[in-house]
N, C-alpha and C positions, 0 to 999 in steps of 0.2 A: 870178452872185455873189449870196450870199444878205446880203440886207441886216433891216434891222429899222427898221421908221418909227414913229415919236412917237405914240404914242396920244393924245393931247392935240394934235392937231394940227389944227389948222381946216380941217378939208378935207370936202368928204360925202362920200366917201370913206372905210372904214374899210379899213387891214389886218389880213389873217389869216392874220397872221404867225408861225410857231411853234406852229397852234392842232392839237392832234392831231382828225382827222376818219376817217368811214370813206371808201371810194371813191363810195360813192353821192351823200354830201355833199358828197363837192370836186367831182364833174360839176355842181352845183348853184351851188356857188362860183365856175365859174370862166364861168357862164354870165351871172353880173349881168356890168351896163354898168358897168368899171371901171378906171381905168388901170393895174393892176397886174398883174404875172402871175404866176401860181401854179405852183409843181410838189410831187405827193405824194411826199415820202419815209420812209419807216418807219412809216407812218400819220401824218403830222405836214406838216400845209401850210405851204411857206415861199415866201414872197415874193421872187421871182426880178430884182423891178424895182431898176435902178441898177447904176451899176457904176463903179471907177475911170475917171480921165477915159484912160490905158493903155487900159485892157480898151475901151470904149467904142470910141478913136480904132482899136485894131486891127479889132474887129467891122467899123467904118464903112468901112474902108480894104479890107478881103477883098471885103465886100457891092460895093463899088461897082467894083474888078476884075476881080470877076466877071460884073458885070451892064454895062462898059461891054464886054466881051468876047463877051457875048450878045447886044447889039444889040439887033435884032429877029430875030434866030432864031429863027421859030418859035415854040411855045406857052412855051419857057421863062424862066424867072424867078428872082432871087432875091428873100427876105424876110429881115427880121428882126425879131427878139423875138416870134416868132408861134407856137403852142400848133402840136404838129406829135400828130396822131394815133396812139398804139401796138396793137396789136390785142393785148386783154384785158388793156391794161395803162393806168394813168392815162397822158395826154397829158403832154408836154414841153416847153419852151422853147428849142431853139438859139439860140447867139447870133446864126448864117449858115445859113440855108438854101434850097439849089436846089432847083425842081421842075419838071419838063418836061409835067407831065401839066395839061392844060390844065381838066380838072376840079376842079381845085384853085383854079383863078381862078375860073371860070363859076359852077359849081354852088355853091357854098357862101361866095361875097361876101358874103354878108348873116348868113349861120350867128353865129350865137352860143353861142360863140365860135368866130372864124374858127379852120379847124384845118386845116392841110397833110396831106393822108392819100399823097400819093404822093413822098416827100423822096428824090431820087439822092445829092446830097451835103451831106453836113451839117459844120459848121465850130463849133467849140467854142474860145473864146479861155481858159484856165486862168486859174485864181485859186485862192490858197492854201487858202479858205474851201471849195469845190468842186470840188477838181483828183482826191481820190482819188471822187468820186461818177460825175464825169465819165468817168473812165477803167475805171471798175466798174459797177454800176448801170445807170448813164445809158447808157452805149455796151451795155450787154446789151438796155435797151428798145428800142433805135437797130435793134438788129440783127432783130426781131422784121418790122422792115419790110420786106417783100420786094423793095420798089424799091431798098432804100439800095444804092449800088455803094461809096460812100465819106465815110469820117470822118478828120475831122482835128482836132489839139489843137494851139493856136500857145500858144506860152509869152509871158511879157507880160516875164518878167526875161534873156531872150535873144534871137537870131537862132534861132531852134529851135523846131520844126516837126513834127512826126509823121503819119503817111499812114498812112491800113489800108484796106484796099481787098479788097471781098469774094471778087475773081476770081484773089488771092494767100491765099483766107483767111482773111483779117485781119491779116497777117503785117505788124509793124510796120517802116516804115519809117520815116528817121531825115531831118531835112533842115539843112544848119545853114548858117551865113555866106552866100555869096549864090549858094547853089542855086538851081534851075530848077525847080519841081514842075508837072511834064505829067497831065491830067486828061485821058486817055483818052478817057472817055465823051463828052464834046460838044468834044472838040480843044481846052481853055483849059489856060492856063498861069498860074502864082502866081509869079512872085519876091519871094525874101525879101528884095531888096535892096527892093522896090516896098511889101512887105506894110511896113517897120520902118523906113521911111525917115521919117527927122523924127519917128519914135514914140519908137525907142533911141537913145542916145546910143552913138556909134562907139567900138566898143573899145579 
């Protein structure tokens, strides 16, 4: 969700919100110690940080579904709001992202800015502000990563759900009312009754 914060705000903290830059500058940008996150679009850096208290509770509700389902599986993990690496493209923020590659934990803890270079599956909650970037752009950069197997769009104003999945594709799939979405790749499962419970109000 692209927000815009007060410049006159008391904080040490500035944003750089709106400010057109080239890509050399926003790897510079996104490298101070700051609570904000950045994504370049059209040469134009927007401030990625906030979001409805919706979009929020669904991000928080997938992330922790997914990560109470992986346990201790293994090297994998989910994150969020965390700068995900594109190869020769500026970095990105999902709202939900898995990564199995345990290099993404180890080696670059301390990186500034921490950046996910091996994402399987990534989860994008829409927002009106960003829904046609996410569905364009953003999922072209998505796709640049050789790890990604799968992306998803949850909508914030229904039970509605979208899958693409690279070993169809990309070929959209549809999920709506209280579907079962099976995640292949490490055996988890999403219901949408579990994603939108207490989020939507019942039809």
């Amino acid at each position: 969700m692209l927000v815009v914060l007060d410049p006159q705000q008391d904080d040490e903290y500035t944003s750089a919100h709106g400010i057109p830059m080239t890509e050399e500058a926003f790897g510079q940008l996104i490298q101070t110690e700051s609570p904000y996150r950045y994504e370049l679009i059209g040469g134009i850096a927007y401030n990625m940080t906030g979001s409805s208290p919706k979009h929020s509770a669904l991000s928080s509700r997938i992330d922790l579904l997914l990560s109470e389902q992986l346990g201790r599986r293994g090297p994998c993990h989910t994150h969020r709001d965390q700068y995900v690496a594109i190869p020769d493209r500026p970095p990105v923020v999902p709202d939900v992202v898995l990564t199995c590659d345990r290099g993404d934990w180890d080696d670059d803890e301390y990186a500034k800015p921490f950046k996910i270079r091996s994402p399987l599956i990534v989860v994008e909650v829409l927002s009106p502000s960003t829904e046609a970037y996410d569905r364009n752009e953003k999922f072209a950069r998505y796709q640049r990563c050789s790890t990604l197997e799968v992306y998803i769009l949850v909508s914030q104003m229904a039970r509605y759900v979208e899958v693409y999945r690279k070993s169809s594709g990309w070929r959209q799939e549809v999920f709506t009312g209280m579907q079962l979405i099976h995640l292949e790749q490490l055996d988890l499962e999403l219901s949408l009754a579990e994603i939108y419970d207490g989020i939507l109000k019942e039809a």
